[in-house]
N, C-alpha and C positions, 0 to 999 in steps of 0.2 A: 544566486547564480541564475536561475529563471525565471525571477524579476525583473534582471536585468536586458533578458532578450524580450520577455513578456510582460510588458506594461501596465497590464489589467491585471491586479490584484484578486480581483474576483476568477477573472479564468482562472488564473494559476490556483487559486482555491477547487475551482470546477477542474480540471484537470486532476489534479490529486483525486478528488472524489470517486467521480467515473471512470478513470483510466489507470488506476492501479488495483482495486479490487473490483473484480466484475460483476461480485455480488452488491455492490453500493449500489442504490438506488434513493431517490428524493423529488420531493415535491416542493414548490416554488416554495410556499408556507415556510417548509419544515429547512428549506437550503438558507433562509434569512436568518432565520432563526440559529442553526449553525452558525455562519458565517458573519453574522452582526452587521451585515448591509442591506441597501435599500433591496424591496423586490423589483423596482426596477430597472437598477442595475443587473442582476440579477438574468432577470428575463429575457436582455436583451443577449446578453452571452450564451443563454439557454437557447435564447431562438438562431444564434448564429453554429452553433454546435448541432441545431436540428436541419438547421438548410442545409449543411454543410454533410451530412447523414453522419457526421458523427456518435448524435444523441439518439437512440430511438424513444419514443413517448407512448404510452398508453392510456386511457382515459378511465379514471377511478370516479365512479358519479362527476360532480361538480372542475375533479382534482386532476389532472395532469401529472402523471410520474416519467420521472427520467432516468433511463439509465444509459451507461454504452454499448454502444453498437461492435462488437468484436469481430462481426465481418468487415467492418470497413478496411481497405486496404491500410490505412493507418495507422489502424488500433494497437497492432504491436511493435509498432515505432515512439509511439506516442506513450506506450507503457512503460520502454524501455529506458524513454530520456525521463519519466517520472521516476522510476529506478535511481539512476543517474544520480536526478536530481535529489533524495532522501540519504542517497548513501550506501545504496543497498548492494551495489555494484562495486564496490570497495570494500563494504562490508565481507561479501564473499570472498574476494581478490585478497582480503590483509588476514580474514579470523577462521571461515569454513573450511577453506581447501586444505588448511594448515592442520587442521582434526584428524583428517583419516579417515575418521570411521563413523562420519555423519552420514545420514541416509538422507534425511530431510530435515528441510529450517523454513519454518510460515513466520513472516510478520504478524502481530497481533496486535491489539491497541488502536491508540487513535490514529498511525500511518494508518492500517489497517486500513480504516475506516474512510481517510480517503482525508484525514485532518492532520496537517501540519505541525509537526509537535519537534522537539528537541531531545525528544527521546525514543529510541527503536525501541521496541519490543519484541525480542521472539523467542520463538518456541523450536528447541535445538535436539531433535531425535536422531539415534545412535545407539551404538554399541561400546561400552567400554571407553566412554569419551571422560580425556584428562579434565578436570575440571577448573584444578588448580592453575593448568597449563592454555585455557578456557579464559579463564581468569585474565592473565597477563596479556595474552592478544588482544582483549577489550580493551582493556586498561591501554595498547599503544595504537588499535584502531579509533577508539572517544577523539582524540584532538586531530586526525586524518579529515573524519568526515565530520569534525567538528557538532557531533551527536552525541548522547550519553547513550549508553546501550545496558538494556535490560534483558536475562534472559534464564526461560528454564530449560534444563533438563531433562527429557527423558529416556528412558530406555526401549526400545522398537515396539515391545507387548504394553509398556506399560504407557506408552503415548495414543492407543487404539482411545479409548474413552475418552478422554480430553480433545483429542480430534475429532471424533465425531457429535462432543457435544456443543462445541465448538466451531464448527465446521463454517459455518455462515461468515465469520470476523473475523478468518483466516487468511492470511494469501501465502499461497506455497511459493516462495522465493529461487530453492533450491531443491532437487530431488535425483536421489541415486538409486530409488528402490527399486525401476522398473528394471 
């Protein structure tokens, strides 16, 4: 779907990356390397994402790091069609709201990460949540957003450790704790 409005392959890789988890960050090297294209394709989306104050950049010695700028007036538009665009937004609409008694749900894995995969990952905190019934909403959300979806379970105390070890490769999706 966002190939289709977005042309460049590469962006829509860099989009994923920097504008779904804030904690992604990358340097030109290390994005080729991911992404299996030229660095100069590369760079020139990097530098159009920096004129543009999307990207901000820091200089590590020799090395250039990029990450997103979440003050740009953008940033939570541009999170939200990447939402959108994984699934994630249907995800909650067809599996979370229907639980009850979820508190929070992080994506984890390689969305996460800001890499386009065919599988969700997440990490589903609650109280008392059906699993069986957990179960079958995946089972009829999978061919919706046409994703396979992976996920655990935990219970509110016993999700503290996994979260905070965790913490960095997470993106909190959904949250009812506050």
């Amino acid at each position: 779907m966002l190939e289709s409005i977005i042309t460049s392959k590469t962006r829509v890789k860099l989009l994923l990356k920097f504008f779904l988890n804030i904690n992604n960050q990358g340097y030109l090297r290390s994005l080729q390397n991911e992404f299996h294209v030229s660095t100069n394709g590369i760079r020139q989306e990097l530098n159009r994402f920096e004129e543009a104050g999307l990207l901000l950049t820091e200089n590590e010695g020799n090395k250039k790091l990029y990450r997103a700028n979440t003050l740009h007036p953008l940033f939570k538009d541009l999170n939200s069609i990447i939402r959108k665009f994984i699934g994630v937004e249907e995800l909650i609409e067809k599996v979370i709201d229907r639980l009850g008694n979820v508190q929070q749900v992080y994506l984890d894995g390689k969305i996460a990460q800001g890499i386009d995969s065919d599988v969700i990952d997440l990490i589903i905190i609650g109280k008392d949540i059906d699993r069986n019934y957990l179960g079958v909403l995946v089972e009829k959300a999978e061919p919706l957003i046409k994703k396979k979806i992976k996920y655990l379970v935990f219970e509110i105390d016993d999700a503290k450790k996994y979260i905070s070890d965790h913490h960095k490769g997470l993106v909190l999706i959904f949250d009812l704790s506050l």
